[in-house]
C-alpha positions as CSV (number, residue, x, y, z in Angstrom):
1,X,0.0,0.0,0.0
2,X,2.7,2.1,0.9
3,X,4.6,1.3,-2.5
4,X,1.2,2.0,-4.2
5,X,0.9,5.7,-2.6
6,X,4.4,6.5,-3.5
7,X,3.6,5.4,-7.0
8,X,0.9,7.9,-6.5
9,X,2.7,10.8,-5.4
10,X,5.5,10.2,-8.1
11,X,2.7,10.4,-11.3
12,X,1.3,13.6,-9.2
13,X,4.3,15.4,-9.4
14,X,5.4,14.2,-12.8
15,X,2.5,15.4,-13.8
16,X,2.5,19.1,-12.4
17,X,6.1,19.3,-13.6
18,X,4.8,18.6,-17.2
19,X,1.7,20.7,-16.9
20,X,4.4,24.0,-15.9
21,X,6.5,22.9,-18.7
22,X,3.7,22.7,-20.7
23,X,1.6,26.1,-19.4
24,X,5.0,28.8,-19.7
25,X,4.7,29.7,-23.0
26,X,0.6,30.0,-23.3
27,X,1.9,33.1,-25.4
28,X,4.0,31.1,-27.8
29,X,6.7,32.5,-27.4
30,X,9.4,30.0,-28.3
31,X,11.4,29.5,-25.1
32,X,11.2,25.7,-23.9
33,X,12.6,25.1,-20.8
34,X,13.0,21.3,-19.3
35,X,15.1,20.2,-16.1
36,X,17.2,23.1,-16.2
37,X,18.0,23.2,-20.2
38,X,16.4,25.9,-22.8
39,X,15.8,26.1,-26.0
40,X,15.7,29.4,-27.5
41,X,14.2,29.7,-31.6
42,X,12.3,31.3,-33.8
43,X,10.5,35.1,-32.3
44,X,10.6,36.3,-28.9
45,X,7.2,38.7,-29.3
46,X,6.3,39.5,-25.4
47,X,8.6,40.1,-22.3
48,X,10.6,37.4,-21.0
49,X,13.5,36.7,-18.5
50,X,16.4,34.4,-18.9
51,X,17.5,33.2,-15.4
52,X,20.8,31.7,-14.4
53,X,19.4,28.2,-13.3
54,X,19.0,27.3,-17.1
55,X,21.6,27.0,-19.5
56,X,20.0,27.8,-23.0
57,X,21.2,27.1,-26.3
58,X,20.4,29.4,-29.6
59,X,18.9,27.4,-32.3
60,X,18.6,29.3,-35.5
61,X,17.6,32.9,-35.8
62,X,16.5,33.9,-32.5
63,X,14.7,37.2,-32.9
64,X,13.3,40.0,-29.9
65,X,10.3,41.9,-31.7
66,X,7.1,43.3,-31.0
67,X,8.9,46.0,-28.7
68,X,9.1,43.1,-26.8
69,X,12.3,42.8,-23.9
70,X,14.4,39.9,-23.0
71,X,15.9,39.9,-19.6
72,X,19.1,38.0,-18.8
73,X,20.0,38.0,-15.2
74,X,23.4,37.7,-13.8
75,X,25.3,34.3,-14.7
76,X,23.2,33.4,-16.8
77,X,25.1,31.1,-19.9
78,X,23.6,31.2,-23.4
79,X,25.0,28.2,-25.8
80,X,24.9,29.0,-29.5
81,X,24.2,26.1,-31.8
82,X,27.0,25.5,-34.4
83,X,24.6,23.1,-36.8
84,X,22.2,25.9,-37.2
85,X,24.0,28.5,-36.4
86,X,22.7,30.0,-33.5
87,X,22.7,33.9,-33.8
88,X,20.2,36.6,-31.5
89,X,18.8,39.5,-33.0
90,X,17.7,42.3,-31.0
91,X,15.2,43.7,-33.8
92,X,13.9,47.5,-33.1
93,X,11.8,48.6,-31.0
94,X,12.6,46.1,-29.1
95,X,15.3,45.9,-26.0
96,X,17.6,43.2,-24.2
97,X,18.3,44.2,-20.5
98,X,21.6,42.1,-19.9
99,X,22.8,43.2,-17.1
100,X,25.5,41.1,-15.7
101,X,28.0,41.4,-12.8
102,X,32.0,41.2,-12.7
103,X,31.5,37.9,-10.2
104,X,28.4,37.2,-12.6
105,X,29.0,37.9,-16.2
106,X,26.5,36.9,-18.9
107,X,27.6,34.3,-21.0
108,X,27.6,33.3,-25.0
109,X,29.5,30.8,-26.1
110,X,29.8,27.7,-28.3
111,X,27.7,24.4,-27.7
112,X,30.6,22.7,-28.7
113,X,32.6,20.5,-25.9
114,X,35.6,21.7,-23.9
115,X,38.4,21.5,-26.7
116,X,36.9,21.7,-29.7
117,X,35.5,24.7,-30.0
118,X,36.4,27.2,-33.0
119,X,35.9,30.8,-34.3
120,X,32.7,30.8,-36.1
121,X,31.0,28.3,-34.0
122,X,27.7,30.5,-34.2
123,X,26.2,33.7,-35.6
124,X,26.5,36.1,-32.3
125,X,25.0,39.1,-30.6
126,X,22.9,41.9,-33.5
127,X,21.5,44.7,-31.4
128,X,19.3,47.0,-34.0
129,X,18.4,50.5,-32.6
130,X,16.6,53.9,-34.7
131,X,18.7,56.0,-34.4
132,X,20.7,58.1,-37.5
133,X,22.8,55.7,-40.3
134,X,24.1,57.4,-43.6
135,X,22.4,54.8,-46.3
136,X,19.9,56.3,-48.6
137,X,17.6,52.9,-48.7
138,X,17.1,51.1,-45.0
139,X,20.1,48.6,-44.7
140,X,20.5,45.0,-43.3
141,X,23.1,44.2,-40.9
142,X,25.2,41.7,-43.1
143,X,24.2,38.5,-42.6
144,X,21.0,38.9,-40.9
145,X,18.2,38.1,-43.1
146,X,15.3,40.1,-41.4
147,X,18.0,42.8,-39.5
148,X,16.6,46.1,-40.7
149,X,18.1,49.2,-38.9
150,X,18.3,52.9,-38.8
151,X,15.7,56.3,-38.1
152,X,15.7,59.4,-37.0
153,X,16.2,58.8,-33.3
154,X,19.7,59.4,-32.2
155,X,18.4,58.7,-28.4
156,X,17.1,55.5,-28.9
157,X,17.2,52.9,-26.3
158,X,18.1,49.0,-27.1
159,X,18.5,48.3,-23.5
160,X,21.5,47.6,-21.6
161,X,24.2,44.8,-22.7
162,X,26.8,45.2,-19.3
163,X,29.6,42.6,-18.4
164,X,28.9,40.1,-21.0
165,X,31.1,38.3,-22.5
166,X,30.8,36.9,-26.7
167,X,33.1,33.4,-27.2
168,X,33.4,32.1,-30.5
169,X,31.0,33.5,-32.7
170,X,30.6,35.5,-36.1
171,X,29.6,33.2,-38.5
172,X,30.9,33.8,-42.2
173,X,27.2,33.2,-44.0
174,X,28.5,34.5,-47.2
175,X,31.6,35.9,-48.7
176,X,32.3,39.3,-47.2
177,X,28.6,38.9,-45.4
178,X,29.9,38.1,-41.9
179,X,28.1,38.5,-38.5
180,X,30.3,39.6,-36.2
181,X,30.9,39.2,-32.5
182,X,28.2,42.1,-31.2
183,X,27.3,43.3,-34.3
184,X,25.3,47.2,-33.5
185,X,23.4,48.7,-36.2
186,X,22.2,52.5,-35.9
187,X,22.6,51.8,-32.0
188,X,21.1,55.1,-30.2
189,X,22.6,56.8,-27.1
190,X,20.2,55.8,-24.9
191,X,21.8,52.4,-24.4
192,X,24.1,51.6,-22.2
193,X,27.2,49.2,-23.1
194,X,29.8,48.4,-21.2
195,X,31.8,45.5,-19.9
196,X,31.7,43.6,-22.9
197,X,34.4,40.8,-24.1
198,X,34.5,39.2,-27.2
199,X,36.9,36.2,-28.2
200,X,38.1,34.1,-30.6
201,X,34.9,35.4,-33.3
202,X,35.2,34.2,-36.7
203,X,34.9,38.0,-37.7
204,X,35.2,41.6,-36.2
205,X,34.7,41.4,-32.7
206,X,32.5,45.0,-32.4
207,X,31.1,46.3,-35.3
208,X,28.7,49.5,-35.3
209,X,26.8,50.3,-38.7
210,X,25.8,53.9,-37.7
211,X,24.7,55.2,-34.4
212,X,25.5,57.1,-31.9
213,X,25.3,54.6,-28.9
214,X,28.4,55.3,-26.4
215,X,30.4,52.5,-24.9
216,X,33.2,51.7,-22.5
217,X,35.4,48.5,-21.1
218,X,35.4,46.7,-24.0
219,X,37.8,43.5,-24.3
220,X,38.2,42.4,-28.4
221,X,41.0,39.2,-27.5
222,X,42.1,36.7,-30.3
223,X,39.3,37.1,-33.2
224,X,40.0,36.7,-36.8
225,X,39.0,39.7,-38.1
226,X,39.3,43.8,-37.1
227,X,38.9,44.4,-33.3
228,X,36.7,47.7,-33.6
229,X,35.1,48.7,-36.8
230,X,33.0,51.4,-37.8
231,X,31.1,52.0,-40.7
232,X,28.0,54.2,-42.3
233,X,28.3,57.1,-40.0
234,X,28.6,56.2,-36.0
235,X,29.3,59.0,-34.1
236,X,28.9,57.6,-31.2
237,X,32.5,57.3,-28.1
238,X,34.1,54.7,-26.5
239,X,36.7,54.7,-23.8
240,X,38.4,51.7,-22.2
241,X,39.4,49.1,-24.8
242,X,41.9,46.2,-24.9
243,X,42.2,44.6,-28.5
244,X,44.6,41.9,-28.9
245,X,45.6,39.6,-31.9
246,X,46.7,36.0,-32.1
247,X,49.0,35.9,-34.5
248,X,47.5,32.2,-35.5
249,X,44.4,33.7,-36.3
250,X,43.8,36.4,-39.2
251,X,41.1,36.9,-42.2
252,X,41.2,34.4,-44.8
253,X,38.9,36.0,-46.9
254,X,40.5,37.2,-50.4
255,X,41.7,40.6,-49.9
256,X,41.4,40.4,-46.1
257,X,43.5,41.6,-43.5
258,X,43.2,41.8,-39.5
259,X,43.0,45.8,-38.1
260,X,42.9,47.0,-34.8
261,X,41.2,49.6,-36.0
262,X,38.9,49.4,-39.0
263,X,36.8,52.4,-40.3
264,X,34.6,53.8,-43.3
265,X,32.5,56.1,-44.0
266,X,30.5,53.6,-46.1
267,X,31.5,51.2,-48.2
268,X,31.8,53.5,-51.8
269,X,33.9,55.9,-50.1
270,X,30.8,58.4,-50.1
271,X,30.3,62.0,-48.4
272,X,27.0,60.8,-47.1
273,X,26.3,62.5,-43.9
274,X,26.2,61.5,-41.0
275,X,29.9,60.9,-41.7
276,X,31.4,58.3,-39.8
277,X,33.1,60.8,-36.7
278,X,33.4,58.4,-33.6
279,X,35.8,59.3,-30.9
280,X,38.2,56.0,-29.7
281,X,40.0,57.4,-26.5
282,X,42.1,54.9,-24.1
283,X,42.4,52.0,-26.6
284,X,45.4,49.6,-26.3
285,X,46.1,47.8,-29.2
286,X,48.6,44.5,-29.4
287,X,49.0,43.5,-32.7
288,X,50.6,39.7,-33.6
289,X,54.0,41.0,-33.8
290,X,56.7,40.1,-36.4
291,X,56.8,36.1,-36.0
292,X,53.9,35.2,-38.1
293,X,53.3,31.9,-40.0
294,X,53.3,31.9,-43.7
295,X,51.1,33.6,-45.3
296,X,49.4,35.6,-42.4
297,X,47.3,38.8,-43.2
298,X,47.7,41.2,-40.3
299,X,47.1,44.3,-41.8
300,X,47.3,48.0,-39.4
301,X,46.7,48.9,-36.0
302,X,44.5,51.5,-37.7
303,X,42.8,51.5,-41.4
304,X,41.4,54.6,-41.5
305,X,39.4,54.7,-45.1
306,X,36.9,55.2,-47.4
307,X,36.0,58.7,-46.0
308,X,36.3,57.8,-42.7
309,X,36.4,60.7,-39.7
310,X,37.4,58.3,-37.0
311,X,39.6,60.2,-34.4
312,X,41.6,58.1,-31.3
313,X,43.4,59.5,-28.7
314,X,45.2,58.9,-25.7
315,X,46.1,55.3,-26.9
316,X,48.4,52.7,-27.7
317,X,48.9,50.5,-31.0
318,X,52.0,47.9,-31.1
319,X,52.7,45.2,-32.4
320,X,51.2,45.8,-36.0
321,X,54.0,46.4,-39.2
322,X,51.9,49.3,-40.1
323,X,50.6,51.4,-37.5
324,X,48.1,54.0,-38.7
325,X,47.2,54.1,-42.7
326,X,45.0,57.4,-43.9
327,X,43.8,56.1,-47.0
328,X,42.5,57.6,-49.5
329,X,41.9,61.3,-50.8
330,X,39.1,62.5,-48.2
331,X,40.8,60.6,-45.5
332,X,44.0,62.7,-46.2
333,X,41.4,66.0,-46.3
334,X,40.2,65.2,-43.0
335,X,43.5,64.7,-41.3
336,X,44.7,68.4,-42.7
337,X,41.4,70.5,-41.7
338,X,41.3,68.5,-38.0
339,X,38.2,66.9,-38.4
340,X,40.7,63.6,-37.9
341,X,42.0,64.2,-34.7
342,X,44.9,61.1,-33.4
343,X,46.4,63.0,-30.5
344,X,48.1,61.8,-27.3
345,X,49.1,58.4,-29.0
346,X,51.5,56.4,-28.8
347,X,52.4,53.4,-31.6
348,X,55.5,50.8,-30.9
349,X,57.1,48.4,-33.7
350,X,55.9,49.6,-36.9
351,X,59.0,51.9,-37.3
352,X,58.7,53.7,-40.7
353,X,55.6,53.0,-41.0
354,X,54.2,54.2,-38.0
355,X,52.0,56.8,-39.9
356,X,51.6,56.3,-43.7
357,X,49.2,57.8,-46.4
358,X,47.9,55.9,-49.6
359,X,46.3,57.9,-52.4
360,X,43.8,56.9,-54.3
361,X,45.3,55.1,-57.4
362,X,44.3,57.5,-60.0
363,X,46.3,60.2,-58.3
364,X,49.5,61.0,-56.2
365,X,49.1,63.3,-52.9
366,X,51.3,66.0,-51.2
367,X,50.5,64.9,-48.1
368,X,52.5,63.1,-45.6
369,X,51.2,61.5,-42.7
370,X,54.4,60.7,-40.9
371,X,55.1,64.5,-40.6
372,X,51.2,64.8,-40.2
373,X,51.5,62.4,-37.0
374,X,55.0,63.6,-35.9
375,X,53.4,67.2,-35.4
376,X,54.2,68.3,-31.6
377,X,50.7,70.1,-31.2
378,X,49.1,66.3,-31.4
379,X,51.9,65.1,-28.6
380,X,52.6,61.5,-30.4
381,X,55.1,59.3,-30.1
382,X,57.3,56.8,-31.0
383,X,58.1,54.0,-28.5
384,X,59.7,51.0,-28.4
385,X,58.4,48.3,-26.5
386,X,60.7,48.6,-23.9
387,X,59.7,52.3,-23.3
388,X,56.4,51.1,-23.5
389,X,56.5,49.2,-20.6
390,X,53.3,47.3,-20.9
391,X,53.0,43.9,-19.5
392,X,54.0,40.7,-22.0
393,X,50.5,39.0,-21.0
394,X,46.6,39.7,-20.5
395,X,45.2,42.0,-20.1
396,X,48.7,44.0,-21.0
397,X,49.1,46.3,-18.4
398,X,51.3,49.0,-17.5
399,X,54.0,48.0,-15.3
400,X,55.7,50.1,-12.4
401,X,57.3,53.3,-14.1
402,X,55.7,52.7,-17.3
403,X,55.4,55.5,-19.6
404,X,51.5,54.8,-20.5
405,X,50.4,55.8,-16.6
406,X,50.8,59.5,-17.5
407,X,50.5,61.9,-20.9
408,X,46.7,61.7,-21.7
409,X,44.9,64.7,-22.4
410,X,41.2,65.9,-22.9
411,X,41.5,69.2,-24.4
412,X,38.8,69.5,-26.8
413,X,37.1,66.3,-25.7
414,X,33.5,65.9,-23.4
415,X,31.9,63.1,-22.6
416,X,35.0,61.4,-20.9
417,X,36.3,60.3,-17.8
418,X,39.0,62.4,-17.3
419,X,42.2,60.2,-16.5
420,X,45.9,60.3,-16.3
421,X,47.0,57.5,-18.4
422,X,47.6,56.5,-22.2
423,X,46.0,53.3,-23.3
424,X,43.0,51.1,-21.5
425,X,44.6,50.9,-18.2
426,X,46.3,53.1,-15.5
427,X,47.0,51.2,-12.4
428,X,43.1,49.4,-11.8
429,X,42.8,46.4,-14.1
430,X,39.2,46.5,-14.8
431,X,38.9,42.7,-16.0
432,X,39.0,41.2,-13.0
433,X,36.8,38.6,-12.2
434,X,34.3,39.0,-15.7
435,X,36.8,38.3,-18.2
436,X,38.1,34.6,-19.8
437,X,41.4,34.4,-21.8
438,X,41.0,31.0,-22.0
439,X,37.5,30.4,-23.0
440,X,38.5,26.8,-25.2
441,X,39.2,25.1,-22.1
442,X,36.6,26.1,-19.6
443,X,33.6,24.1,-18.3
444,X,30.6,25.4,-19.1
């Protein structure tokens, strides 16, 4: 009787546990969640919070729409499928609210066991606000099939995306049509990003496609493609951010090369307004150094082309054979009226070619961007590593007496935090405790 009763209570609670598994998502939404595992596919169209207790895994092309919100609490970890490609797009009008910890960061990563995961593994993070991009017809983030962005709003608020980190992702879905790490498009200010690490993508590891969205403490380690690139007019700033190449791991694509920094003003070379005029301030940049494998493409700590008007200051680019390239006609015009501004920066181990120029190939150009760079009113330097004095390992620091801890400078510049230091770090090494420079090897 006893045994009988048992029996009894087991099939009771078997079946409340399958009537609450079946009951959550009487909206259809398509989250699934069973004994601790979710599944995450198809559209997210009403509010709905992702909490730590359940690991989920991307399936597909997850999309948040409707004006709809996704909440991720602290710890939570997210698993992009590699078979279909697992990718989340935040579409607009609608907002994710991760907002993660540094002893409880957010997790993506691949779905792929401990040691044999690989750049690529999944699509990544698209976040698609209203705010101003420089394309005449609507555009679609590259890669994302229904990833419409842009407006009129430069205030816009996608919602927050704070110590997160982005492992293994950017999925190459077409030549030259790659989603990349956190990919923004025409991302307003109203968002808040920060915190944010992105390693070993099979692309860029931030891209912003317009916008104006502002962001700071931003960790681009070991990716194949550009660390930070900007494109079709983000004007947005970003202060804080380590970038870091392996020099195993570089563009294959034909004509590809691996940046630091990689800018445009749009793909044509255009004057279309708004131009591309983002502020980098506080960057540290370790390129893959001069010991590269055959056939490596490693390109510039900073491409600055296609009618770019990116300015960085108070930062550091070594490592790369070429440190900062001005390409191109406009590019050249930009530097020479100020609207370029690199200033308080310092670049190690591209010697002669710490600042070059390259006209356009129909014509030949007066100006020289050595002498350009080299001008004492912009206070740059060139350092060795030694003088440097930055640490050989992650996250690169300045060691004791290093030059880096003094010489910045915000003349000129609002919307800062006002600090001593060159680079992404002065004495307080901000990626304690949220970061992962092993992310291959971890247990998740």
């Amino acid at each position: 009787m006893k045994d009988a009763r048992k029996l009894g209570l087991l099939f009771y609670l078997l079946l409340v546990v399958t009537f609450t598994a079946c009951t959550e998502d009487e909206d259809d939404s398509p989250l699934v969640v069973t004994k601790g595992q979710g599944v995450l596919q198809g559209t997210i169209t009403a509010n709905r919070t992702l909490d730590a207790d359940t690991v989920y895994t991307l399936k597909g092309f997850v999309y948040v729409d409707n004006n709809a919100t996704l909440t991720i609490e602290p710890g939570t970890l997210i698993k992009g499928e590699k078979s279909s490609q697992g990718t989340l797009i935040v579409k607009r009008g609608a907002k994710i609210m991760a907002q993660g910890t540094a002893e409880k960061p957010i997790v993506f990563t691949s779905n792929q066991p401990k040691g044999q995961r690989a750049p690529g593994d999944w699509g990544g993070v698209v976040i698609l606000g209203r705010a101003k991009q420089n394309q005449t017809s609507e555009p679609v983030v590259e890669g994302g099939p229904d990833a419409y962005y842009g407006g009129t709003n430069d205030l816009d608020n996608s919602g927050v995306f704070s110590y997160v980190r982005i492992e293994f992702a950017g999925y190459p879905l077409q030549p030259n049509k790659e989603l990349n790490g956190l990919t923004m498009g025409a991302v307003g200010s109203g968002t808040k990003i920060d915190h944010v690490q992105v390693s070993f993508g099979g692309d860029d590891a931030f891209e912003w496609f317009g916008g104006t969205v502002n962001a700071t403490h931003l960790v681009a380690y070991k990716n194949t493609d550009d660390m930070f690139d900007t494109d079709f007019g983000y004007s947005g700033r970003v202060q804080f951010a380590l970038g870091v190449s392996d020099p195993n791991l570089w563009d294959v694509a034909s004509g590809g090369a691996s940046n630091g920094f990689e800018s445009d003003n749009d793909g044509s070379g255009s004057t279309l307004t708004p131009l591309t005029t983002g502020i980098f301030s506080n960057v540290t940049i370790i390129g893959p150094g001069t010991n590269l494998p055959s056939g490596a493409q490693f390109g510039q700590g900073a491409h600055l082309k296609k009618g770019t008007s990116l300015s960085i200051r108070n930062s550091i680019i070594t490592g790369f054979a070429k440190g900062i390239t001005l390409d191109g006609g406009l590019v050249e015009g930009y530097a020479q009226n100020n609207s370029i501004k690199i200033m308080n920066t310092v670049v190690s181990g591209a010697g002669a070619n710490t600042a070059v120029n390259k006209a356009s190939s129909s014509s030949t150009s007066a100006f020289n961007a050595s002498e350009w760079f080299a001008n004492s009113s912009y206070n740059n330097g060139i350092k060795t590593s030694a003088e440097l004095g930055l640490a050989t390992t992650a996250p690169y620091m300045p060691t004791a007496g290093s030059m880096a801890l003094t010489g910045a400078s915000f003349t000129g510049l609002t919307g800062f935090e006002n600090v001593t230091h060159l680079g992404a770090f002065g004495t307080t090494n901000w990626t304690t405790g949220w970061t992962n420079w092993d992310p291959q090897n971890t247990d998740y």
